[in-house]
Every structure is written in C-alpha cells, then in structure tokens.
N, C-alpha and C positions, 0 to 999 in steps of 0.2 A: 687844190684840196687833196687831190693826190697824193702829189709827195707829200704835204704835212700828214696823212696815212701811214705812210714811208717811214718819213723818220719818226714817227712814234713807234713803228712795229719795231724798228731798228733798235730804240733805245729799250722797248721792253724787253727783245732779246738779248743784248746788253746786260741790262740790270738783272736778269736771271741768270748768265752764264758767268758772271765778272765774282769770284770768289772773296767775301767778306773778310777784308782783315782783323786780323784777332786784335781784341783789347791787350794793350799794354796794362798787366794788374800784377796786385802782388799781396801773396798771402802768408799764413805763421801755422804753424802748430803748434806755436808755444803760447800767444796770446789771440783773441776775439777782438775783431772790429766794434768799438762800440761796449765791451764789456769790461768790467773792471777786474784789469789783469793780477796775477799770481805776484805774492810779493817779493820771488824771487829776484821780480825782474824791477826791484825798487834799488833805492839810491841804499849801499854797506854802510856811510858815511852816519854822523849827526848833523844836526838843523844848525842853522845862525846862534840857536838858541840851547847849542851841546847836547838837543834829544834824538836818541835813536832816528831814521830813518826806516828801521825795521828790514831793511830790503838785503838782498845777496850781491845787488852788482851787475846781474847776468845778463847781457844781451838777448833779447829772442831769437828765434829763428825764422828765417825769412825763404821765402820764394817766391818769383816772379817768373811772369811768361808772356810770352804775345810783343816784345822786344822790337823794335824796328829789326832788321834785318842786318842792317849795317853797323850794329853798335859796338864798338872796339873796344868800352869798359864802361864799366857803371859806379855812380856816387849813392849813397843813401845819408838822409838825416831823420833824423828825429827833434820835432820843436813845440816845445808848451807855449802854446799865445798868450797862456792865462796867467803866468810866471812872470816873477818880480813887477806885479801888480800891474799887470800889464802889457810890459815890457817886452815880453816874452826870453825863454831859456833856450837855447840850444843845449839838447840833453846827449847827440851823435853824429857825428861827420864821420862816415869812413870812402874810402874812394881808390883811385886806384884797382878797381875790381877786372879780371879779366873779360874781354866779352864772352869767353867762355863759361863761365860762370853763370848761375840761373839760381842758385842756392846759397846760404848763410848759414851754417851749425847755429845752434843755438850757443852762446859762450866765445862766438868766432869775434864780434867786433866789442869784446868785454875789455881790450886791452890791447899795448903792441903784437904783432903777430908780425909774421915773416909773410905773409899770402896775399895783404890787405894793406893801405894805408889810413891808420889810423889819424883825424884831425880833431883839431882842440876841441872844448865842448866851452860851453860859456865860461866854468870855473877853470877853464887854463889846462883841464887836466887833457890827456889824449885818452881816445876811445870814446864809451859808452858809457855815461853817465846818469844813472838810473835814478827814476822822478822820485821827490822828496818835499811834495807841497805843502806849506801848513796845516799841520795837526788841525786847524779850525775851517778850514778851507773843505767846500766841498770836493771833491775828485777833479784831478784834472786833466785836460785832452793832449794827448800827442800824436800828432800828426808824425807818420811814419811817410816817407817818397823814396821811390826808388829811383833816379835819373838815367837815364840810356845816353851815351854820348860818342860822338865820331870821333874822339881821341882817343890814343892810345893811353894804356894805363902807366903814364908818366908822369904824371902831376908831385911836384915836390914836397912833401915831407911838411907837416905841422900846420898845415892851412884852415883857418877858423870856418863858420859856415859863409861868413860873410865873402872872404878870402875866396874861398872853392867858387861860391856864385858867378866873383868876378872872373875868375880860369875859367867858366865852363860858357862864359858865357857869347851865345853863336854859336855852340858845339855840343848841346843839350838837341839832340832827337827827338826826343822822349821822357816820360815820366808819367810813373805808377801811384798814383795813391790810393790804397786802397783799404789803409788800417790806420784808424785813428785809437791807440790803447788808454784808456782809464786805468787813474792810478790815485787812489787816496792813502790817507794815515785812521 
C-alpha cells in the first residue's frame, strides 16, 4: 500500500513539474476560421461557365507556432472537400519552406517565388489558387494545414497535393489545422 502511495505522489509531482507542449496551430490575419473570407482571396479567373469569379487571386497570410522542434521545413495546402461535386479541389500546395520560417506574407504563396516551392493545384496551374464555387452553391469550406516535416526543404519542383503526400510521407512530424476559410459567390 505503501509504495502504490509512492508512486502516485511520484506521478503527481511529475505531472506538475513536466512543462506542457504547445499546440502545433496556425493562424491568418488576412482571413477568420469559420468566416466567409474577403474576396480578395477568391479565384481572378472565370467559371466553366466564362462568369467572373469576382476574386483578386491573393494568397492569405499565414502563421504558425508551437512546431515540433525538429521540423527542417514545412508544406501547406489548401483543399475544398465540397468541390467538383464532391470530389474535392486542391486549391494550394506550396512546400519547401524553411524550418526557419513561422510566417507567410499575405501574396507570398499567390505564384512562383524564389523563397518557396510552389506545387500544382488541381487546375495544373502552380501556386495558390483562389476558391471559385458556383454562383448557386452555398459557401464553401477550405481546409488550410500546415505540415511540419524532418526533411530538408528539398523536395522537387511541381508536385501536385497527391504527389507531395507521397514525398512526405514518414516524414510528416506534425501538422496545424487550424483555419478552415468560407468562400462563396
């Protein structure tokens, strides 16, 4: 009876001295978890159907924190589940990010850039490819992640989301969701 005394007192002192690791999260101050984002950050393009998309193009801007410790570079995507009926969109792949890194400009992952590697989005194009759902379509959700990984930011040039999953996969530390943006017409 004793020692089970013991080691209880052992694990309470434990569990008070042992310092809670931070969440891996990651936020914007360009757009709201949950709120239907600014149409900057919509698709410049037209629809299937040659109608405006209304949007500027722009990437948001991103930060994250609370990173494993060991992360050598970071991926993020962006993916509409509710897109092509279903099917879902890959709307941004970029990767290659330093682990020094903790930040995104807003406009950083909008196109090729020297800093970042930009990978395809479902329409072929590279970069950030801002949501453009049917005009009749209520709003729809994009799941924003930021992925933490034990690799070095070497990963080769033009890989779709599908692509990147397979390179990262075993070497995924971590990963942030913590902003799903609304976007309608």
């Amino acid at each position: 009876m004793r020692s089970l005394a013991l080691a209880c007192v052992f694990l309470l002192i434990a569990a008070t001295t042992v310092p809670a690791l931070a969440a891996f999260t990651i936020t914007s101050s360009s757009i709201q978890d949950g709120v239907l984002a600014d149409k900057a950050y919509g698709n410049n393009t037209n629809d299937a159907q040659g109608n405006s998309c209304g949007g500027q193009g722009i990437s948001p801007a991103l930060s994250w924190s609370g990173a494993p410790a060991n992360a050598q570079s970071y991926a993020i995507t962006m993916f509409d589940p509710e897109g092509r009926g279903g099917l879902g969109v890959s709307h941004w792949v970029l990767y290659n990010i330093p682990g020094s890194v903790t930040t995104l400009a807003r406009g950083d992952g909008s196109g090729p850039n020297a800093k970042y590697t930009p990978g395809k989005n479902t329409a072929n194009g590279l970069g950030y490819r801002g949501p453009c759902p049917p005009a009749v379509d209520n709003p729809h959700h994009y799941t924003i992640i930021v992925y933490a990984l034990d690799l070095p930011p070497t990963l080769p040039a033009g890989l779709d989301r599908d692509e990147l999953f397979k390179a990262i996969a075993g070497h995924t530390i971590g990963s942030a969701t913590g902003i799903v943006m609304k976007y309608g017409r």
